[in-house]
GUGULUM-898678 format. One record per residue: residue number from 1; residue in three letters; x, y, z of N, C-alpha, C in turn. Coordinates in steps of 0.02 Angstrom, whole numbers, plus 50000, padded with zeros to 5 digits. Layout:
// GUGULUM-898678
    i   aa   n.c1   n.c2   n.c3  ca.c1  ca.c2  ca.c3   c.c1   c.c2   c.c3
  NUM  ALA      X      Y      Z      X      Y      Z      X      Y      Z
...
END
This chain:
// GUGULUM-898678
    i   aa   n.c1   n.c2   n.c3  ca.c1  ca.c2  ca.c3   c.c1   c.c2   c.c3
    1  UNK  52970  56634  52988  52951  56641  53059  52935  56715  53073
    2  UNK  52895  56723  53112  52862  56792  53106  52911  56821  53158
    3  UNK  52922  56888  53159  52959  56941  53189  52965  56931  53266
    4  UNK  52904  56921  53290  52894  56921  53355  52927  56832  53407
    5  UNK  52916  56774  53332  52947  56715  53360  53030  56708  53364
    6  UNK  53049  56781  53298  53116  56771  53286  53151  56802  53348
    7  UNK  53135  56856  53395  53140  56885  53442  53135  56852  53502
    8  UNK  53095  56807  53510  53090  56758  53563  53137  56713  53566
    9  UNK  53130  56656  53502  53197  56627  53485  53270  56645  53514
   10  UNK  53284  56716  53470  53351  56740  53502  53367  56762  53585
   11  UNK  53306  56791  53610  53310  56806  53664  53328  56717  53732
   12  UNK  53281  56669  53708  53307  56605  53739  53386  56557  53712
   13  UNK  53393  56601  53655  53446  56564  53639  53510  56605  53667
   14  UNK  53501  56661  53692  53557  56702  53744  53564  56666  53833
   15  UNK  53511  56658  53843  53483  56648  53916  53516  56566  53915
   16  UNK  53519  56519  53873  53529  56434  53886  53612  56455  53883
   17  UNK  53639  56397  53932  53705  56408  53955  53760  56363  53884
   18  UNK  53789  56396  53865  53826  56371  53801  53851  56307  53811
   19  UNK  53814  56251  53762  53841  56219  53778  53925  56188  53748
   20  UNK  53948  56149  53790  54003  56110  53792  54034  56102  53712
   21  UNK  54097  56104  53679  54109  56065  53637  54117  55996  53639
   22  UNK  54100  55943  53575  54140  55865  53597  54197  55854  53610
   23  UNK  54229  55820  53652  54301  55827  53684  54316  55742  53677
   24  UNK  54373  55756  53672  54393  55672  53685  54459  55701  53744
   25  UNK  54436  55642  53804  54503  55657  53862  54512  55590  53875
   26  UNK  54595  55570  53856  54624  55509  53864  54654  55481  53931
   27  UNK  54644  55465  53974  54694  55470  54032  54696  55365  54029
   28  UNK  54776  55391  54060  54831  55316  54078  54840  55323  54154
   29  UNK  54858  55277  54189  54878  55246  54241  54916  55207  54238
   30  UNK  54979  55196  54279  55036  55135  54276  54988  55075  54317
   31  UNK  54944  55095  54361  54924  55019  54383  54842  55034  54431
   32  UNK  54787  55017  54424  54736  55025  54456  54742  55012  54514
   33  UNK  54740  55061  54579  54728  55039  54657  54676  55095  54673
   34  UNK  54667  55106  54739  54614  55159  54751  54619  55210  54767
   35  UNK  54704  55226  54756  54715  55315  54747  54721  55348  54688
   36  UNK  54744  55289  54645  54748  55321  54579  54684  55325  54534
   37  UNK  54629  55262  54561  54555  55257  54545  54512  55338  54555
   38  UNK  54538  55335  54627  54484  55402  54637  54493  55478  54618
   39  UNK  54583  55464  54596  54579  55526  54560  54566  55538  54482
   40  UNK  54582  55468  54465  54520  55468  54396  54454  55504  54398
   41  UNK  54430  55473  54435  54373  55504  54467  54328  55545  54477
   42  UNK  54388  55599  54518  54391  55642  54534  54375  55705  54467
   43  UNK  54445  55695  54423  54461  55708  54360  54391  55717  54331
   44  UNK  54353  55651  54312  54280  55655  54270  54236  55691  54293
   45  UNK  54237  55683  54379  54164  55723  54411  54172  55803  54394
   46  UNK  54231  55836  54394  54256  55905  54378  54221  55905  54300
   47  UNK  54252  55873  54260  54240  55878  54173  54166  55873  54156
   48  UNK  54104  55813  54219  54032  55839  54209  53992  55900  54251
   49  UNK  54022  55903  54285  54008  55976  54312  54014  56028  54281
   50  UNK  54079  56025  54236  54094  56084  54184  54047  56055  54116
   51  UNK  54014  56027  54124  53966  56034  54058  54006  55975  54004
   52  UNK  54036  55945  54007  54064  55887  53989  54030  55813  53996
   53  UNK  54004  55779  53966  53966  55720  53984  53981  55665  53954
   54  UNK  54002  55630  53999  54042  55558  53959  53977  55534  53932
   55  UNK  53985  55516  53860  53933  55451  53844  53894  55530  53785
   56  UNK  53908  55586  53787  53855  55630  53757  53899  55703  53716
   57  UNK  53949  55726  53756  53970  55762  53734  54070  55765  53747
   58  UNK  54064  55733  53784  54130  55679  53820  54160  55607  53807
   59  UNK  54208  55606  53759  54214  55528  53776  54290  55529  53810
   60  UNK  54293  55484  53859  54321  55467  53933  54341  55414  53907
   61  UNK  54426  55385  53884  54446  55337  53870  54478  55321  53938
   62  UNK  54501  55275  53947  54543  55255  54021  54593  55187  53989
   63  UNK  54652  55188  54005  54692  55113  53998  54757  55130  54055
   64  UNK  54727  55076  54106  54781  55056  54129  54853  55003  54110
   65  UNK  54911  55014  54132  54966  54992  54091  54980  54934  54154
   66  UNK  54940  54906  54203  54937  54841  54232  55021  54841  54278
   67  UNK  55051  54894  54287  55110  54875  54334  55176  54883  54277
   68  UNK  55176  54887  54212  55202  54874  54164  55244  54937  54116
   69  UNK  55293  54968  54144  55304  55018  54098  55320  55011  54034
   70  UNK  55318  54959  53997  55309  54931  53925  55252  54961  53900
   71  UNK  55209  54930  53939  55119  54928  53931  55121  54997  53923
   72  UNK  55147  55030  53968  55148  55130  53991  55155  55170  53909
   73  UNK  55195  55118  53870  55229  55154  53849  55178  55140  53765
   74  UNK  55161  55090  53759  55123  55067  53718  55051  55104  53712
   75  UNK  55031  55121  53782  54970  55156  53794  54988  55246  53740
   76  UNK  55052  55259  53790  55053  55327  53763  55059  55310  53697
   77  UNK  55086  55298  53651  55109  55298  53593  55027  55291  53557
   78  UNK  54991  55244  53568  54927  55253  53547  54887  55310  53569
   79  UNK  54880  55346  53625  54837  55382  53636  54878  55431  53590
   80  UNK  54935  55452  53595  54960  55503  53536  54942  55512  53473
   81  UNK  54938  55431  53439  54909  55421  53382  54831  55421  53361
   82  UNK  54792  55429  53435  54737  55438  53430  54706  55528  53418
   83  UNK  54758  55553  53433  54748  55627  53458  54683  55655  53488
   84  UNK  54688  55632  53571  54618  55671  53604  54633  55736  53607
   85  UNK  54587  55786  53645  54588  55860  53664  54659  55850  53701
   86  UNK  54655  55794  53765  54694  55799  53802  54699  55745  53845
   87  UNK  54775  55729  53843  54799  55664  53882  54814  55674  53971
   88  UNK  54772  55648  53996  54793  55637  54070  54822  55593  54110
   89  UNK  54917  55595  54133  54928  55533  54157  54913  55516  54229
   90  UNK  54914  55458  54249  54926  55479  54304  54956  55433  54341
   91  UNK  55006  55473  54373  55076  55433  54383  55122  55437  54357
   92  UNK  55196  55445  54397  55268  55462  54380  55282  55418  54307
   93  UNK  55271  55345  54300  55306  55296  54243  55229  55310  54195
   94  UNK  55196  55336  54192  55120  55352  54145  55141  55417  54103
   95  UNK  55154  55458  54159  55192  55528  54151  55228  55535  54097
   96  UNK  55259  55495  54115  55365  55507  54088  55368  55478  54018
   97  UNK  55274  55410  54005  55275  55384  53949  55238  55431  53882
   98  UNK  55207  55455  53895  55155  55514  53874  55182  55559  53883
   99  UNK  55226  55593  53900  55267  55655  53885  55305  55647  53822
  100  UNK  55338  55572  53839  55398  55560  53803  55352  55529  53706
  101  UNK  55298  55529  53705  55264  55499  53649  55232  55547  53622
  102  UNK  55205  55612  53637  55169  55684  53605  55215  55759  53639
  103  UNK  55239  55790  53575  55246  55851  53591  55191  55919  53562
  104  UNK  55136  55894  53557  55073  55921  53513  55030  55919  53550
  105  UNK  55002  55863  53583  54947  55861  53627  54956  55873  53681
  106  UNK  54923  55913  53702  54891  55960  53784  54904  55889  53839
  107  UNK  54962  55899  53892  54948  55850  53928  54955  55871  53998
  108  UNK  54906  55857  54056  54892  55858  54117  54903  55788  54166
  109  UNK  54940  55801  54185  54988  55747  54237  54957  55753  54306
  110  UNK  54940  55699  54344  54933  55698  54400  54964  55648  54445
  111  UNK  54962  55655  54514  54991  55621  54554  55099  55604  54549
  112  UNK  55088  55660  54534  55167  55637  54523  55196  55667  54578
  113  UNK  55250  55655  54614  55271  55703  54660  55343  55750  54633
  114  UNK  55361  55705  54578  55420  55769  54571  55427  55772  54517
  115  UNK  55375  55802  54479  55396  55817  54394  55461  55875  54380
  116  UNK  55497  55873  54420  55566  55895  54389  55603  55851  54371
  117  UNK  55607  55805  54432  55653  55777  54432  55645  55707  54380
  118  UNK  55593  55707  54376  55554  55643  54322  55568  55676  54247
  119  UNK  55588  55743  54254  55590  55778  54170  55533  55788  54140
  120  UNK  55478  55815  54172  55419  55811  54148  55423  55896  54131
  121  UNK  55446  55933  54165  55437  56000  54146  55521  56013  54165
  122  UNK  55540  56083  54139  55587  56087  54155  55597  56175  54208
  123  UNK  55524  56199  54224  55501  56261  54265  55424  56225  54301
  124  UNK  55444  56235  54352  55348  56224  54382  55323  56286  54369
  125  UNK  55345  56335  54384  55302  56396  54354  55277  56432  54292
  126  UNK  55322  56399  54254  55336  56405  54169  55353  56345  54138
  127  UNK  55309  56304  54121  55345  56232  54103  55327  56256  54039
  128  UNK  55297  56297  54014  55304  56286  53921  55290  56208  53901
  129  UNK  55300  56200  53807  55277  56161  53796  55203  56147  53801
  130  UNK  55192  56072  53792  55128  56049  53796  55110  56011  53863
  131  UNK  55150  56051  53904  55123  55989  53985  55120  56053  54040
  132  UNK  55055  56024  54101  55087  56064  54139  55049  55996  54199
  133  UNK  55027  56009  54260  54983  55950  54304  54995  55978  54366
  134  UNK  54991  55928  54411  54976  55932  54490  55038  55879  54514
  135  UNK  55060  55914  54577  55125  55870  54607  55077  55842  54668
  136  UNK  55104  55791  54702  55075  55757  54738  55124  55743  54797
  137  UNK  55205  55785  54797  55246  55788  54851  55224  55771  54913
  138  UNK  55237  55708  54951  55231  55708  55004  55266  55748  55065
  139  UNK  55208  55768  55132  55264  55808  55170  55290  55757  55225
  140  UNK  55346  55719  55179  55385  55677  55213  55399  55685  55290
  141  UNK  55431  55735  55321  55432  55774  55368  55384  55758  55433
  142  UNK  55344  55769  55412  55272  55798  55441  55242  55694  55452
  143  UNK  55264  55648  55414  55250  55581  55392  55312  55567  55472
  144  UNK  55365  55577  55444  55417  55557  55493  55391  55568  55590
  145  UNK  55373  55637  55587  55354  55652  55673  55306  55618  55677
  146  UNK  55242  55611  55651  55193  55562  55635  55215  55506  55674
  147  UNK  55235  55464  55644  55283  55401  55645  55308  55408  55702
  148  UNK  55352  55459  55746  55366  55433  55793  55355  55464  55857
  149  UNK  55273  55509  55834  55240  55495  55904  55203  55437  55903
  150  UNK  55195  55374  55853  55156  55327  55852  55209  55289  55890
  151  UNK  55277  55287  55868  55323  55251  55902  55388  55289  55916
  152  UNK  55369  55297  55991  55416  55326  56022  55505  55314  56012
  153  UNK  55502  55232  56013  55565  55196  56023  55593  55202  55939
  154  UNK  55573  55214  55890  55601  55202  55838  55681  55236  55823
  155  UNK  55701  55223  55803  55796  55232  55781  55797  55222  55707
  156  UNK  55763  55168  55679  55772  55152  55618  55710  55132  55592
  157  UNK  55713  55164  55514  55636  55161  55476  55662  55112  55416
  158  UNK  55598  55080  55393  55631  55043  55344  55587  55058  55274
  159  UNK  55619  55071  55211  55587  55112  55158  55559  55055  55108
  160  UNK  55535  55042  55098  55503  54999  55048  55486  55017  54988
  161  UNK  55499  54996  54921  55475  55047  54866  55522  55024  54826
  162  UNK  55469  55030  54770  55521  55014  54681  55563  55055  54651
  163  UNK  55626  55040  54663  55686  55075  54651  55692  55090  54555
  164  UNK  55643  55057  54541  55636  55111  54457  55603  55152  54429
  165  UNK  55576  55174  54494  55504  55232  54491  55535  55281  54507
  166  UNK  55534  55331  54452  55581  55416  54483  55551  55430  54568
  167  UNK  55478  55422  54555  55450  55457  54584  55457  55463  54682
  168  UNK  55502  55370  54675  55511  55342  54749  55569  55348  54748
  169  UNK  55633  55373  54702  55705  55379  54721  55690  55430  54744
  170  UNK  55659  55501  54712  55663  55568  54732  55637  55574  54802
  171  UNK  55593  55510  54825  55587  55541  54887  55616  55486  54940
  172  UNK  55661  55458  54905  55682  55422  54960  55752  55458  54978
  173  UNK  55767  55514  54940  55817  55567  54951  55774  55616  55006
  174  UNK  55726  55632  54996  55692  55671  55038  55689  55625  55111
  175  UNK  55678  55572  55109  55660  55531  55169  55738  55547  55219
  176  UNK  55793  55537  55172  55869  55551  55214  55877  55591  55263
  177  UNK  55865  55661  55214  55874  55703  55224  55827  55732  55311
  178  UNK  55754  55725  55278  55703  55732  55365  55727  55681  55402
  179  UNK  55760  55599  55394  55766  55576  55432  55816  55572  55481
  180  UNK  55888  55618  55448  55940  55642  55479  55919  55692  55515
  181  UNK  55873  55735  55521  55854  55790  55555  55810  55767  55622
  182  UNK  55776  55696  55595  55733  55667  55677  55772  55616  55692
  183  UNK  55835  55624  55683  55882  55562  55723  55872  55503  55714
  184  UNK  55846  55484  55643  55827  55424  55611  55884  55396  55581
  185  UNK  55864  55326  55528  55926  55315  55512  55879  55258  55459
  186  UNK  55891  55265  55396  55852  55257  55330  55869  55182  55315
  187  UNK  55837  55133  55321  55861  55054  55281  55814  55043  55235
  188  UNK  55858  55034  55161  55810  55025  55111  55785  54944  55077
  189  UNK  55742  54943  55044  55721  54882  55039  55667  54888  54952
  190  UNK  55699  54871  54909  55677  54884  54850  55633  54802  54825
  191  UNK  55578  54828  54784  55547  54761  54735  55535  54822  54684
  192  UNK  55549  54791  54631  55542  54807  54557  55483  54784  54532
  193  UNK  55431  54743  54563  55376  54715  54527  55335  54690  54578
  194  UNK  55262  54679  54591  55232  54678  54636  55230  54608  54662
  195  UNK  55239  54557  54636  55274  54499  54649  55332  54498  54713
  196  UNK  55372  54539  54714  55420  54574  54744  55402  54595  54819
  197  UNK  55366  54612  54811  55326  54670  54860  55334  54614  54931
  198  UNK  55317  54565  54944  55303  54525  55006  55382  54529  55044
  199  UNK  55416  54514  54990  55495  54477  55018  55551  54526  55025
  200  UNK  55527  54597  54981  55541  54641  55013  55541  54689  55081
  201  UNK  55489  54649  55112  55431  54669  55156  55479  54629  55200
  202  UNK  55482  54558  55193  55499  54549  55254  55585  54548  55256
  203  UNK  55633  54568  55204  55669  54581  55223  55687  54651  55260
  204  UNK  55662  54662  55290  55647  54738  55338  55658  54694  55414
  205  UNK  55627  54641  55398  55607  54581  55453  55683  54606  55514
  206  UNK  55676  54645  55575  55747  54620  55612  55805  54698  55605
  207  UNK  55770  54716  55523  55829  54750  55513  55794  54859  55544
  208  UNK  55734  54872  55539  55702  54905  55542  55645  54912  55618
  209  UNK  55627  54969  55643  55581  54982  55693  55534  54994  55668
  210  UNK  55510  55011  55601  55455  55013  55573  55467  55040  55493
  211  UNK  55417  55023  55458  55410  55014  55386  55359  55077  55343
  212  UNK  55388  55125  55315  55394  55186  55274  55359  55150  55223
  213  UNK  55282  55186  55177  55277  55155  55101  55282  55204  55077
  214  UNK  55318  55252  55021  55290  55317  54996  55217  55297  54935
  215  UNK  55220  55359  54891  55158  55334  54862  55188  55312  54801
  216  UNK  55203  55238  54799  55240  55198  54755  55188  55139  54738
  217  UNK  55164  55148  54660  55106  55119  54635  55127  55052  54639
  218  UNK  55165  55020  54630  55212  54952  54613  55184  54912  54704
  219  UNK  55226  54954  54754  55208  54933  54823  55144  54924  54847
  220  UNK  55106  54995  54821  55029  54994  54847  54981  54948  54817
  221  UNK  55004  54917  54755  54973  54880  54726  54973  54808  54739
  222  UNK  55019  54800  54788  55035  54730  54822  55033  54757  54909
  223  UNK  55000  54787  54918  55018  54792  55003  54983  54760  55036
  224  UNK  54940  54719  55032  54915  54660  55065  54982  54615  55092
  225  UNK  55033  54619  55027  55083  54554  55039  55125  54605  55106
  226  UNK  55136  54672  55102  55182  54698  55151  55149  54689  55231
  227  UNK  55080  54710  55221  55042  54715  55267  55052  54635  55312
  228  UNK  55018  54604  55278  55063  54519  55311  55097  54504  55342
  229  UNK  55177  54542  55315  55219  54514  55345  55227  54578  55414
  230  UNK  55221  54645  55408  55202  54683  55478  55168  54643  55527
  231  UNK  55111  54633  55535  55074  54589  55568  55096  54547  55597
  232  UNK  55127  54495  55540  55163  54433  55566  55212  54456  55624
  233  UNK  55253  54478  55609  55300  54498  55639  55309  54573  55668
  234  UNK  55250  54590  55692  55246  54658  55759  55268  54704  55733
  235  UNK  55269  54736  55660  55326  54766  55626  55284  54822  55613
  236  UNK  55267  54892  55641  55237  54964  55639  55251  54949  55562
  237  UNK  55178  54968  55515  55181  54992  55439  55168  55059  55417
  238  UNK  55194  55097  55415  55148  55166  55408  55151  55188  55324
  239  UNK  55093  55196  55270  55112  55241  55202  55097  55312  55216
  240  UNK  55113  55341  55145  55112  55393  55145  55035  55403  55088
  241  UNK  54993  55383  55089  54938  55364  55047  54873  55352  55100
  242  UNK  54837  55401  55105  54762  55376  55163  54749  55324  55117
  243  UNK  54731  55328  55067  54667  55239  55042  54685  55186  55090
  244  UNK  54772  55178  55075  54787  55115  55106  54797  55092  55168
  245  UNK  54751  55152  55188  54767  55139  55275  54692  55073  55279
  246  UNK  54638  55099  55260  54585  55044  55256  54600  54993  55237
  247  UNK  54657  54971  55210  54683  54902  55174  54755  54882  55226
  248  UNK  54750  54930  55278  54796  54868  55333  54860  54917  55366
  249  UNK  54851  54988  55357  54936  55023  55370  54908  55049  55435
  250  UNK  54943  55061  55480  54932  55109  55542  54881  55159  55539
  251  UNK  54956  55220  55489  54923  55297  55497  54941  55324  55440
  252  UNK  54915  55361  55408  54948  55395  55361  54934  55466  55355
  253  UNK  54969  55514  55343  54953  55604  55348  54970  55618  55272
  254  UNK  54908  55621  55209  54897  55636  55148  54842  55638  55106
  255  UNK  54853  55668  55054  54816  55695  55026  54747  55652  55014
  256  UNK  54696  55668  55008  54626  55635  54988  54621  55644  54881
  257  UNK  54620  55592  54876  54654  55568  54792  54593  55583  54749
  258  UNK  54530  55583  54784  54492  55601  54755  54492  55675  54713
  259  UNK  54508  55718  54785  54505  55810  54796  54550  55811  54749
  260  UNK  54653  55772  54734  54684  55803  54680  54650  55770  54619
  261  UNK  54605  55733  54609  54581  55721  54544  54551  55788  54501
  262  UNK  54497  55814  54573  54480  55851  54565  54512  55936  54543
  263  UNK  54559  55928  54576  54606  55999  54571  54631  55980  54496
  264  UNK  54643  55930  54474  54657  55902  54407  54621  55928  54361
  265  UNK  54581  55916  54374  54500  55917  54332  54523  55998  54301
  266  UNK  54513  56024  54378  54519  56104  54338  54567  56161  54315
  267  UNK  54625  56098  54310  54677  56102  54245  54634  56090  54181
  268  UNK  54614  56041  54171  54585  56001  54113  54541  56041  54088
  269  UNK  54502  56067  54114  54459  56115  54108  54475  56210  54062
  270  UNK  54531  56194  54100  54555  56263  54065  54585  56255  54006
  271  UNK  54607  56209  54003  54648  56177  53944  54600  56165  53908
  272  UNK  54515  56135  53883  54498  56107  53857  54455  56193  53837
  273  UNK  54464  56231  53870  54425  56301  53856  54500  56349  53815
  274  UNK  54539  56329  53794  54594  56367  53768  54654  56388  53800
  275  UNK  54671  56370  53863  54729  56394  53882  54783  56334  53856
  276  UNK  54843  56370  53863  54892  56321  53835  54928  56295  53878
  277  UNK  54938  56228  53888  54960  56173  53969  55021  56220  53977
  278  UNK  55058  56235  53939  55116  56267  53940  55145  56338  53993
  279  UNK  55088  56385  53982  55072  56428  54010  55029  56425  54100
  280  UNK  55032  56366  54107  54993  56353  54151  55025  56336  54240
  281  UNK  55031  56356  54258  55095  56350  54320  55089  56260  54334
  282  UNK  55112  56226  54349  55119  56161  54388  55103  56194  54457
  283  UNK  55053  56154  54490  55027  56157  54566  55033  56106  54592
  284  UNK  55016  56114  54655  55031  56073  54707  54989  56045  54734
  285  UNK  54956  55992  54751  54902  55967  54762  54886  55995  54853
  286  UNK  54822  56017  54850  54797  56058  54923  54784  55998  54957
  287  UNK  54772  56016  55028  54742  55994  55084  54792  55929  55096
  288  UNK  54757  55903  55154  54793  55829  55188  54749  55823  55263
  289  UNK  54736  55744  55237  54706  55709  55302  54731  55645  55357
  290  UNK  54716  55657  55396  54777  55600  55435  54721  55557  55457
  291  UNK  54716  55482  55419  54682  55435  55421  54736  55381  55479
  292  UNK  54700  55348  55515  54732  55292  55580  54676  55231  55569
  293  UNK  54700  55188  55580  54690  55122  55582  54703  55092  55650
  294  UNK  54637  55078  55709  54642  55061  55765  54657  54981  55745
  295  UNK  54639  54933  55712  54642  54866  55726  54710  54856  55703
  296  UNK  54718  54889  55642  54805  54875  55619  54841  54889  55661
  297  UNK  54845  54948  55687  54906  54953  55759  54922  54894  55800
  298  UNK  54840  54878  55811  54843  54818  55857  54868  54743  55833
  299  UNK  54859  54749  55789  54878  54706  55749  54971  54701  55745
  300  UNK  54989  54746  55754  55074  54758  55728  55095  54779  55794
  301  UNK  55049  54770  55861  55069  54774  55942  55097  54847  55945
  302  UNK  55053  54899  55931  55049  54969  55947  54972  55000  55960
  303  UNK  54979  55038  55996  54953  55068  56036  54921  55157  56005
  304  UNK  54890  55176  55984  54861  55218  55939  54866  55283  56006
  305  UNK  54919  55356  56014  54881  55364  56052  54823  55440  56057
  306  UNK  54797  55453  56084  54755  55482  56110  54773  55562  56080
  307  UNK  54817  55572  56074  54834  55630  56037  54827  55619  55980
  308  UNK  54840  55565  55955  54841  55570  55864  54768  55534  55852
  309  UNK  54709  55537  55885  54659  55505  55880  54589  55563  55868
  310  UNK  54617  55611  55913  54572  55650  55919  54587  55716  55863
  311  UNK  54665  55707  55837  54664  55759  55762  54635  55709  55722
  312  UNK  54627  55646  55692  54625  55617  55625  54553  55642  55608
  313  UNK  54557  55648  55545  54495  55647  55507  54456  55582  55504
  314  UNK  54492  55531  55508  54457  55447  55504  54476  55420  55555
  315  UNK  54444  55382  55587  54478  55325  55631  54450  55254  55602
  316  UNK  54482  55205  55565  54460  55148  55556  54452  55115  55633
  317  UNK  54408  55057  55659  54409  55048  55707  54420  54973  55692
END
């Protein structure tokens, strides 16, 4: 090649933006709904933006474990044995399975709300090791006043949620605690399996002024059946999850699942460019939107009002 093409050559081969290495990124889910969907999502749209392309320079495995921490656990153990760049769970029982199956592979956790207390790290600021992710802490608190400027009269909340998910004990300790502070008074109501979910629901029936979901994959994955029995029986539903407000809850004040996919992403990102998960602080997932549901209120004989209408970011109508 003559002098002058070899010069050209090098000069365009400085100027084109480097591309991407091939990556393999594994991510699990304990159960497909549409918060944990969109932060999948979320997750991928970050990884092609960063020059990552499923199908080209990206391969994007996905297995959900169907409700099943067996399944959870079967997943991790294979994706370990598969060894991608990097495993993404997402979810407290996804988490806890894929931690507990690779101490070698780079792993980025999302949606969890209390990876301490789940044993996922043992520093949010220094978790060392091979993990670090995004917490998804609800501000319970902030859920509670919520709740009862929607309903004035409330005395007693009723908690709904699978009592073998770290992720809903830890905050049903948190729920006590804000709810002793707004003069509440906590009745719990557990299903272990989404089957569960309805009869749990309506044992609240009588005993509760209104019905608490945190972001408990097991519940949200059956909340049609909770939603039901609210309705039926005039019973205020409020989660702590916007998706599921479009699928039948009042109100909810949280995070958009997409955006922590995204904040995910650019964990994954750094990790897949050389940093070590280890070194990497655990964060906190940003922002929060307060989605309302006008027909569901009406539906459960409440009254949406006028103050909490004109902050929401959404109003289903």
């Amino acid at each position: 090649m003559r002098p002058i093409l070899l010069a050209l050559a090098a000069t365009l081969a400085l100027s084109l933006p480097a591309k991407a290495d091939d990556v393999t990124v594994a991510v699990t889910a304990i159960v497909e709904h549409p918060a944990l969907d969109a932060a999948r999502k979320g997750v991928l749209d970050v990884l092609t933006a960063a020059g990552y392309k499923d199908g080209e320079n990206l391969e994007f495995l996905f297995e959900s474990a169907q409700g099943n921490p067996a399944t959870a656990a079967q997943i991790a153990r294979q994706f370990a044995g598969d060894e991608p760049n990097v495993i993404v769970p997402i979810s407290t029982p996804s988490a806890q399975a894929v931690v507990s199956a690779t101490r070698d592979i780079p792993v980025v956790f999302t949606a969890v709300s209390d990876p301490l207390g789940a044993q996922l790290v043992k520093n949010m600021d220094k978790p060392g090791g091979n993990v670090t992710g995004l917490s998804d802490m609800s501000p319970v608190g902030e859920h509670l006043a919520l709740i009862k400027e929607i309903v004035p009269k409330i005395k007693t909340i009723g908690y709904l949620y699978n009592s073998g998910e770290a992720n809903s004990v830890s905050l049903l300790a948190v729920l006590k605690a804000e709810a002793e502070k707004a003069g509440l008074t906590v009745v719990e109501s557990a299903a272990t399996k989404s089957a569960e979910v309805q009869g749990a629901a309506r044992a609240l029936v009588g005993r509760a002024d209104a019905i608490y979901i945190p972001t408990d994959n097991t519940i949200i994955s059956a909340l049609e059946g909770a939603v039901a029995v609210a309705e039926e029986s005039k019973l205020p539903l409020f989660t702590a999850d916007t998706d599921s407000v479009s699928r039948g809850s009042i109100a909810a004040l949280g995070f958009n699942y997409y955006d922590v996919g995204k904040q995910t992403g650019e964990i994954v990102v750094r990790v897949l460019k050389g940093e070590n998960p280890g070194d990497i602080a655990v964060k906190t997932a940003a922002g929060s939107d307060l989605v309302v549901n006008k027909a569901a209120a009406a539906k459960m004989g409440v009254t949406l009002p006028e103050s909490v209408l004109k902050r929401a970011n959404k109003v289903i109508e």
